[in-house]
Backbone as numpy.savetxt, mean C-alpha at the origin, in Angstrom:
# Nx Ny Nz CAx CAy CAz Cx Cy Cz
-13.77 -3.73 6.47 -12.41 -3.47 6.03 -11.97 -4.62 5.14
-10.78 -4.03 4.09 -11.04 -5.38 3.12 -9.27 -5.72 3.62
-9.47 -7.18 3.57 -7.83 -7.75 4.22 -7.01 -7.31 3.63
-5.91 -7.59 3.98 -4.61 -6.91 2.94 -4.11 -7.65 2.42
-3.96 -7.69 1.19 -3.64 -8.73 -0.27 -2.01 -9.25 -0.01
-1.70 -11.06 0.33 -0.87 -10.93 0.07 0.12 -11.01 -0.90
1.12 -12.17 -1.14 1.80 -12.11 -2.42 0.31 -13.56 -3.56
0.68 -12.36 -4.67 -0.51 -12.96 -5.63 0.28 -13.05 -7.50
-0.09 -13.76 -7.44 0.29 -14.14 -9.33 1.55 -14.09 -9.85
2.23 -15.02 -10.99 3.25 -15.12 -11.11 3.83 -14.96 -12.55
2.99 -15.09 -12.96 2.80 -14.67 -14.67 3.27 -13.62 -15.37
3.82 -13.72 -16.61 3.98 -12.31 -16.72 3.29 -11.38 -17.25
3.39 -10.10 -16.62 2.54 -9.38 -16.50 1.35 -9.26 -15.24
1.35 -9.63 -14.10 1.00 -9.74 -13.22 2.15 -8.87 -11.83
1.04 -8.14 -11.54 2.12 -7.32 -10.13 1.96 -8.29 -8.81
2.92 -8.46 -8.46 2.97 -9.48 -7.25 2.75 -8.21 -5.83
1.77 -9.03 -4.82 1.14 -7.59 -3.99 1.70 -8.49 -2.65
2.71 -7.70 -2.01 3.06 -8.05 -0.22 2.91 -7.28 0.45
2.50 -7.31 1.92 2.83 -7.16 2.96 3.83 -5.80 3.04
4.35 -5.06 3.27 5.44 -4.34 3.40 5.75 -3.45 4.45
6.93 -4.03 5.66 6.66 -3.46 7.09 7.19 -2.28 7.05
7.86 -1.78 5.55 8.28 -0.28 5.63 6.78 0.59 5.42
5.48 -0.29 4.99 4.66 0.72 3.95 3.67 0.24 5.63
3.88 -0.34 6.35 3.04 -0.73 7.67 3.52 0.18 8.54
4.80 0.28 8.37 5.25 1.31 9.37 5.20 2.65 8.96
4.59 3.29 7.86 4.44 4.56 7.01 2.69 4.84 7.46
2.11 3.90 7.06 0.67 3.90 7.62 0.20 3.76 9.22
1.09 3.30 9.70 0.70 3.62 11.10 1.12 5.21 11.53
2.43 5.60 11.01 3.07 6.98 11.16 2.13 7.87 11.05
1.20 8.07 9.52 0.33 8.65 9.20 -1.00 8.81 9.88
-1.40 7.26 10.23 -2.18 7.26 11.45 -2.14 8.42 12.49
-0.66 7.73 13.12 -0.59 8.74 14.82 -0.96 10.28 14.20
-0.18 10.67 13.09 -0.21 11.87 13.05 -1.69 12.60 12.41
-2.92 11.48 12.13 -3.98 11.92 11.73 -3.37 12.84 10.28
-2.93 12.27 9.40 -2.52 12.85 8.09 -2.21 12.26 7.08
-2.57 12.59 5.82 -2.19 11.81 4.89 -0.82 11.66 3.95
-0.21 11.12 3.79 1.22 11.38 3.29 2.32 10.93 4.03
3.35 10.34 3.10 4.89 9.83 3.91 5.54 9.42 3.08
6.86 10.08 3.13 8.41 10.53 2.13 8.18 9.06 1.68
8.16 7.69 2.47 8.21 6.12 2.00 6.86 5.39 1.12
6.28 6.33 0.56 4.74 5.56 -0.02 5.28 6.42 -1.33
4.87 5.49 -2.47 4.14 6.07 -3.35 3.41 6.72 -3.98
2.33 6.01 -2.79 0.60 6.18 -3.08 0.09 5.96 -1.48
-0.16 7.15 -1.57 -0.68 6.92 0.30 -2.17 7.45 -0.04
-3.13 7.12 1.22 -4.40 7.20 1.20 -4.87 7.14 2.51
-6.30 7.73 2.80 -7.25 7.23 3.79 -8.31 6.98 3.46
-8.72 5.51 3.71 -9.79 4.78 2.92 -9.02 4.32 1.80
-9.94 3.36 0.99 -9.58 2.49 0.04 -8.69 3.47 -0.91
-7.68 3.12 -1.59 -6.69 3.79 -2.51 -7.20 3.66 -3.85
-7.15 4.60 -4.90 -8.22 4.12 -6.07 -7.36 3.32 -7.14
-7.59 2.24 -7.20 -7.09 1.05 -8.37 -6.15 2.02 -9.35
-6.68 3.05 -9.95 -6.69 3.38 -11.59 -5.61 4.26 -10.85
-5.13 4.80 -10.16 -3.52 5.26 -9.70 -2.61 4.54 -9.47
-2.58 2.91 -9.11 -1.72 2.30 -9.01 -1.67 1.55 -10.44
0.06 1.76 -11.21 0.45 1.37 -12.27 0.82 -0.13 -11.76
1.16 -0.54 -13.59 1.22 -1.91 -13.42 2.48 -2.51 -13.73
3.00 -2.46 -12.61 4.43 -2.66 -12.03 4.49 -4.77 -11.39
5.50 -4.54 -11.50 5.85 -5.91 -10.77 5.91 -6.44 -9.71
5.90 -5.76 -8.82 5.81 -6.04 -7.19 5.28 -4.60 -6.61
4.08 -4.70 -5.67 4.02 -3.79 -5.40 3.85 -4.10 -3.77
4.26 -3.19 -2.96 4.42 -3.55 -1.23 3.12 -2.85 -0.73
2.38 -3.50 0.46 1.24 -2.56 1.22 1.62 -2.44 2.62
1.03 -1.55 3.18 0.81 -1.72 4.53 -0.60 -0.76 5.01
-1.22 -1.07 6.13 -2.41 -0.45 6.15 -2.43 -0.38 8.14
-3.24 0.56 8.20 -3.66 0.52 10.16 -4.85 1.75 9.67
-5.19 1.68 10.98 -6.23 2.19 10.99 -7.14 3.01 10.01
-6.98 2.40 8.88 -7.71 3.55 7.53 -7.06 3.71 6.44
-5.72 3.66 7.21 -4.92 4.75 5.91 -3.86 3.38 5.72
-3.61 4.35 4.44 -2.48 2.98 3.21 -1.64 3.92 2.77
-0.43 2.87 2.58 0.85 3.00 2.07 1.02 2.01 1.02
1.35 2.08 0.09 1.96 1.89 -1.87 3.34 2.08 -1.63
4.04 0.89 -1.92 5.50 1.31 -2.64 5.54 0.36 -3.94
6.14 1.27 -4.60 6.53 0.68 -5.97 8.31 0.69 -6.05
C-alpha cells in the first residue's frame, strides 16, 4: 500500500496534497458499505486512483482505509 501523501510543494503551480478527515471519513463510509462513491469526493476509487483524472488544482485533500480513496478538490 502506498502511504498517503502529505502536504507537498509550494511553488507556483504545484497542488499542495493533505490529509483530509472529511475525504477519511468518505473512504471509510465507502469501505463499510463495500461501494464505490460519496456525495463528499471528487474522485473516489478502489485501489490506486488514476493520476491523469486528477486536475491540476491547488490543494487537493485525501483520505484512504481499506482500499478505497476519496479526492476533494
Amino acid at each position: 500500500m502506498t502511504p498517503a501523501p502529505t502536504v507537498t510543494g509550494n511553488g507556483p503551480g504545484t497542488t499542495n496534497w493533505f490529509t483530509s478527515p472529511q475525504a477519511v471519513a468518505a473512504a471509510k463510509r465507502m469501505a463499510a458499505a463495500r461501494t464505490v462513491g460519496d456525495p463528499v469526493c471528487s474522485l473516489s476509487a478502489v485501489g490506486q486512483p488514476n493520476p491523469s483524472l486528477v486536475p491540476q488544482v491547488g490543494r487537493i485533500g485525501i483520505g484512504h482505509y481499506d482500499g478505497y480513496w476519496c479526492l476533494i478538490w
